[in-house]
C-alpha positions as a Markdown table, in Angstrom:
| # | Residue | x | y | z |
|---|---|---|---|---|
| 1 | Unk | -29.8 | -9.6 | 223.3 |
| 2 | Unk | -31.2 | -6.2 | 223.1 |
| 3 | Unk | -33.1 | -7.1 | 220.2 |
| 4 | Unk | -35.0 | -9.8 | 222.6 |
| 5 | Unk | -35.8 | -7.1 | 224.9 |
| 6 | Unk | -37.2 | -5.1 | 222.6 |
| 7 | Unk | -39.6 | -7.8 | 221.7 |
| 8 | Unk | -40.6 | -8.4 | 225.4 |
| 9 | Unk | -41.3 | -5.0 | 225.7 |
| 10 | Unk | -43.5 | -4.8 | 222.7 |
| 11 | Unk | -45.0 | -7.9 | 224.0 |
| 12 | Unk | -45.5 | -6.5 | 227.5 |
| 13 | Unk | -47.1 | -3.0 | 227.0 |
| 14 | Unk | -49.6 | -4.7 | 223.9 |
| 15 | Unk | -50.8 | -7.2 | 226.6 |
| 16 | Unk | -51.5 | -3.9 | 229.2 |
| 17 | Unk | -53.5 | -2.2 | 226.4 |
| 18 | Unk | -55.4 | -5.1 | 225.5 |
| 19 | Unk | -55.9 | -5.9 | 229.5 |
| 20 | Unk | -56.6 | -2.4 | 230.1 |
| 21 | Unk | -59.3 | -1.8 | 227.5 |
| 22 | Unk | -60.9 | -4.5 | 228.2 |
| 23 | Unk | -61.4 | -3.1 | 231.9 |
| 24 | Unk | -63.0 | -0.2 | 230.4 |
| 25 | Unk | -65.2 | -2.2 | 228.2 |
| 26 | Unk | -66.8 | -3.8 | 231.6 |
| 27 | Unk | -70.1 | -2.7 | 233.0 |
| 28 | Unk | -70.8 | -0.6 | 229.5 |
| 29 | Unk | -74.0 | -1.0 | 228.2 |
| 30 | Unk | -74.9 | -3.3 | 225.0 |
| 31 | Unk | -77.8 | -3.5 | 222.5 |
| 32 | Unk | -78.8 | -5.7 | 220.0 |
| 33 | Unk | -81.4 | -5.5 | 217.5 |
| 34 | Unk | -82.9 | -8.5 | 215.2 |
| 35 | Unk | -83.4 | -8.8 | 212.8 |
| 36 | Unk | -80.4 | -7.3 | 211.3 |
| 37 | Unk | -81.8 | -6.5 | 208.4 |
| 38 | Unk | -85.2 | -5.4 | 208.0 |
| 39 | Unk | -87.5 | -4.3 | 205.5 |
| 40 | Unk | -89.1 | -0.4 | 205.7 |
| 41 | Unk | -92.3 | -0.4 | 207.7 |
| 42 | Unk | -91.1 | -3.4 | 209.7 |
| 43 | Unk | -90.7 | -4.4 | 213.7 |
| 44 | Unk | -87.4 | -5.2 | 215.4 |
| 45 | Unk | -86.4 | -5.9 | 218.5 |
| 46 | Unk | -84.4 | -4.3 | 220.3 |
| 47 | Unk | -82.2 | -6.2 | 223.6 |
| 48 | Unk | -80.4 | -4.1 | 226.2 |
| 49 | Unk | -78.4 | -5.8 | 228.9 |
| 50 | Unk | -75.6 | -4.4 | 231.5 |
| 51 | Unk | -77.5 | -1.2 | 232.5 |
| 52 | Unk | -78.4 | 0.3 | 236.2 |
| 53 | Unk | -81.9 | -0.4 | 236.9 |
| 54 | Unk | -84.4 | 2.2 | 235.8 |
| 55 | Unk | -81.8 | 3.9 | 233.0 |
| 56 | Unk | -84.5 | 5.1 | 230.5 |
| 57 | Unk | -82.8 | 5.1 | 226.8 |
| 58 | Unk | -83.8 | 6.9 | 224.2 |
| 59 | Unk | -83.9 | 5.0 | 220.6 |
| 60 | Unk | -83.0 | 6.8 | 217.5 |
| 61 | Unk | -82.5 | 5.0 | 213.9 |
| 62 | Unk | -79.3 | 6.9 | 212.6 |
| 63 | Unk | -78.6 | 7.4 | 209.1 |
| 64 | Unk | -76.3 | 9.7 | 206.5 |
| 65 | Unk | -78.7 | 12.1 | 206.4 |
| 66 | Unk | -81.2 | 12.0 | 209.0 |
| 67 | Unk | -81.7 | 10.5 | 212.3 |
| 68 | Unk | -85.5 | 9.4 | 213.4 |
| 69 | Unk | -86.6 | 8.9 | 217.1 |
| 70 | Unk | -88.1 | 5.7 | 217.1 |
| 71 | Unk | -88.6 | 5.6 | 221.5 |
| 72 | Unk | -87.7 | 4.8 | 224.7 |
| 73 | Unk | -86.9 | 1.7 | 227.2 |
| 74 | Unk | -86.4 | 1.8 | 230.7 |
| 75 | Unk | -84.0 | -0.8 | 231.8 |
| 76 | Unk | -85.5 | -3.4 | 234.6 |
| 77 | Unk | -83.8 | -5.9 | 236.5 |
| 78 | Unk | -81.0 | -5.9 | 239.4 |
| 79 | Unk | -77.6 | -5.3 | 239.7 |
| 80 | Unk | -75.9 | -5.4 | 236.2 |
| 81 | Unk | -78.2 | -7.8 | 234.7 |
| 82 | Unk | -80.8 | -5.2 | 233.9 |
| 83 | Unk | -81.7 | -4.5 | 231.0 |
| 84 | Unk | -85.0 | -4.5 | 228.0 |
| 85 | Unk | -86.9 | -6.0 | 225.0 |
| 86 | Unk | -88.8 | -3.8 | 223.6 |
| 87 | Unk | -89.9 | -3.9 | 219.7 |
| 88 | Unk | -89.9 | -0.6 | 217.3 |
| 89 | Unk | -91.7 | -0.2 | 214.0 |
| 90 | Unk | -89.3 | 1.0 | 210.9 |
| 91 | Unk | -91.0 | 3.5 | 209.7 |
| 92 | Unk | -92.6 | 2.8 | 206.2 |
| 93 | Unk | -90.9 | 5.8 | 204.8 |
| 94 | Unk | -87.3 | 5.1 | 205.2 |
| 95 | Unk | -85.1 | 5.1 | 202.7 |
| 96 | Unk | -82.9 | 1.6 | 201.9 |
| 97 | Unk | -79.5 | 1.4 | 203.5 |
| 98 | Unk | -77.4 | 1.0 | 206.8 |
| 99 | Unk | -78.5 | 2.6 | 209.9 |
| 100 | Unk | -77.0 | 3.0 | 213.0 |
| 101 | Unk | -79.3 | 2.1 | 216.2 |
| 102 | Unk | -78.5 | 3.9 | 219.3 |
| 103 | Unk | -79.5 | 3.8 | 223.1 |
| 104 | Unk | -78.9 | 7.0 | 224.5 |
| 105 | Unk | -79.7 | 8.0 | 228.1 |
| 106 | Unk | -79.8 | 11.3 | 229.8 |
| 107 | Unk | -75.9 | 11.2 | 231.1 |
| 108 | Unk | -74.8 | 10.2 | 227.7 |
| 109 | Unk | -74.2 | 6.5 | 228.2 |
| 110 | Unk | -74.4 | 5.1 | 224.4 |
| 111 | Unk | -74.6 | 1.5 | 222.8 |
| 112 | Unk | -75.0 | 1.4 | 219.3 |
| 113 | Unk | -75.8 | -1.8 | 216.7 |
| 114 | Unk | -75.8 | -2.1 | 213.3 |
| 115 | Unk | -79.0 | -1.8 | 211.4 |
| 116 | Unk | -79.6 | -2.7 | 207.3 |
| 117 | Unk | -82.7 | -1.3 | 206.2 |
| 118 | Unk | -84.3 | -2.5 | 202.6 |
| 119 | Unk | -87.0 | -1.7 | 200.3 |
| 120 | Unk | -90.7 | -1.7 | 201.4 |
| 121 | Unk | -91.9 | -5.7 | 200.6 |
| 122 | Unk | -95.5 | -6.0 | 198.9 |
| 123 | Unk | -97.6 | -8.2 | 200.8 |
| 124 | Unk | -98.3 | -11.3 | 199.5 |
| 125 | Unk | -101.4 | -12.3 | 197.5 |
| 126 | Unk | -103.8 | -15.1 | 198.1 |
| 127 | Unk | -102.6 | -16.1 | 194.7 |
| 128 | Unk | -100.5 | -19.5 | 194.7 |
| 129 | Unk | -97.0 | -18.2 | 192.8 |
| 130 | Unk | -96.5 | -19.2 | 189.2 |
| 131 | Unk | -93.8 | -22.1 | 188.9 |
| 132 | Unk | -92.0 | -21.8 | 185.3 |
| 133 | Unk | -91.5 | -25.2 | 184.0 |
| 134 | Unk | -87.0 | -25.8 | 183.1 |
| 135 | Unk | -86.9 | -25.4 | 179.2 |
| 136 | Unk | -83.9 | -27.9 | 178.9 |
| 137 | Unk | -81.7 | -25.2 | 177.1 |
| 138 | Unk | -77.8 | -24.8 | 178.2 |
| 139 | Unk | -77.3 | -21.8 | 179.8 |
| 140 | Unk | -74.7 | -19.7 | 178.4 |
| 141 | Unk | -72.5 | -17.5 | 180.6 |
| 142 | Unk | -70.9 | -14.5 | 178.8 |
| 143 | Unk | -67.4 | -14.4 | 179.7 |
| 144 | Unk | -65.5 | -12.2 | 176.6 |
| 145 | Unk | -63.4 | -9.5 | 178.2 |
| 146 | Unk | -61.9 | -6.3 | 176.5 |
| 147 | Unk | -58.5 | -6.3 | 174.6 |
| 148 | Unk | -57.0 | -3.5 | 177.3 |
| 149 | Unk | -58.1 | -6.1 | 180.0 |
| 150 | Unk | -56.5 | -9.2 | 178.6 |
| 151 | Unk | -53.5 | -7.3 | 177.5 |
| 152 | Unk | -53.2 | -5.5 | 180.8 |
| 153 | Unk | -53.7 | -8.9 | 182.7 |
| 154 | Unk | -51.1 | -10.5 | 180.1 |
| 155 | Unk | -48.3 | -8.3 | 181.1 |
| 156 | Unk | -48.2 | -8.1 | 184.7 |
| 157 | Unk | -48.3 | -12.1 | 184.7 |
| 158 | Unk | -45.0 | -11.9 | 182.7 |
| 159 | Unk | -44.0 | -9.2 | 184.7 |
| 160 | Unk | -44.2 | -11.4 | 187.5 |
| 161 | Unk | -42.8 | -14.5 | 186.0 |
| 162 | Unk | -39.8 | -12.8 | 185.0 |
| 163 | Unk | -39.0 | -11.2 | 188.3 |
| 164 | Unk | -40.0 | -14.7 | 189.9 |
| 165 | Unk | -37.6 | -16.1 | 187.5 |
| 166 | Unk | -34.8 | -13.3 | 188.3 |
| 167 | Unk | -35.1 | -14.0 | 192.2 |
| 168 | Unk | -34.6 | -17.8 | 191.5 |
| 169 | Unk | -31.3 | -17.1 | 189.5 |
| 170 | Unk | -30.0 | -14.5 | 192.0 |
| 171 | Unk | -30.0 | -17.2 | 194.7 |
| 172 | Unk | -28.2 | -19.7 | 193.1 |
């Protein structure tokens, strides 16, 4: 009987956090930026929605080791459906990797989104790309491992057959 109480009250006080946080989350303001992953040099665009009318945000492209002001928006709109579009360019100099895009404003209201930045891509030519012709030859996957792998591989699976084999014998 205790033991069902116990449960109940674990139950209980997980449903209040989970209510409760979700309270919190309300009325907090959210960004979005597409495309997710970009190229250096690059636009995106950049959606905020649940913010006070005339909130101005400051962008800023975060990274491990730098952190690059890319602008601001000003939120339009009424009510909690306020919000922006604006687009950014990536600047052509930034290294590959994932980035952090934050909206800051002056009273420290922040919404972040995820940002994967790659290579610089070369423009394309007016030349028509070169198609290479199939050369009908099988294609040959190399798929040898090391001694020390197969060996180490080998004995856990008998390792594990014999205690699987031990835990059916203890039972009957």
């Amino acid at each position: 009987m205790i033991a069902v109480w116990k449960r109940a009250l674990v139950l209980a006080s997980g449903m209040a956090l989970a209510f409760a946080s979700e309270v919190r989350a309300h009325g907090e303001p959210v960004i979005v930026v597409e495309p997710a992953i970009v190229a250096a040099g690059s636009e995106v665009t950049v959606t905020g929605s649940e913010m006070e009318p005339g909130e101005v945000f400051t962008i800023t492209l975060e990274g491990t080791t730098a952190s690059v002001t890319l602008g601001e928006a000003t939120a339009a709109g009424e009510g909690e459906q306020a919000g922006f579009v604006v687009e950014f360019l990536i600047p052509a100099d930034t290294p590959p990797g994932s980035y952090t895009l934050r909206a800051t404003t002056e009273e420290g209201e922040t919404a972040t989104a995820d940002l994967t930045i790659t290579a610089p891509t070369e423009t394309a030519g007016d030349e028509p790309a070169t198609v290479q012709e199939p050369s009908g030859e099988l294609h040959a996957l190399e798929r040898s491992k090391p001694f020390p792998q197969v060996a180490g591989a080998s004995v856990v699976a008998l390792l594990a057959a014999g205690l699987g084999l031990r835990l059916i014998l203890a039972r009957e």
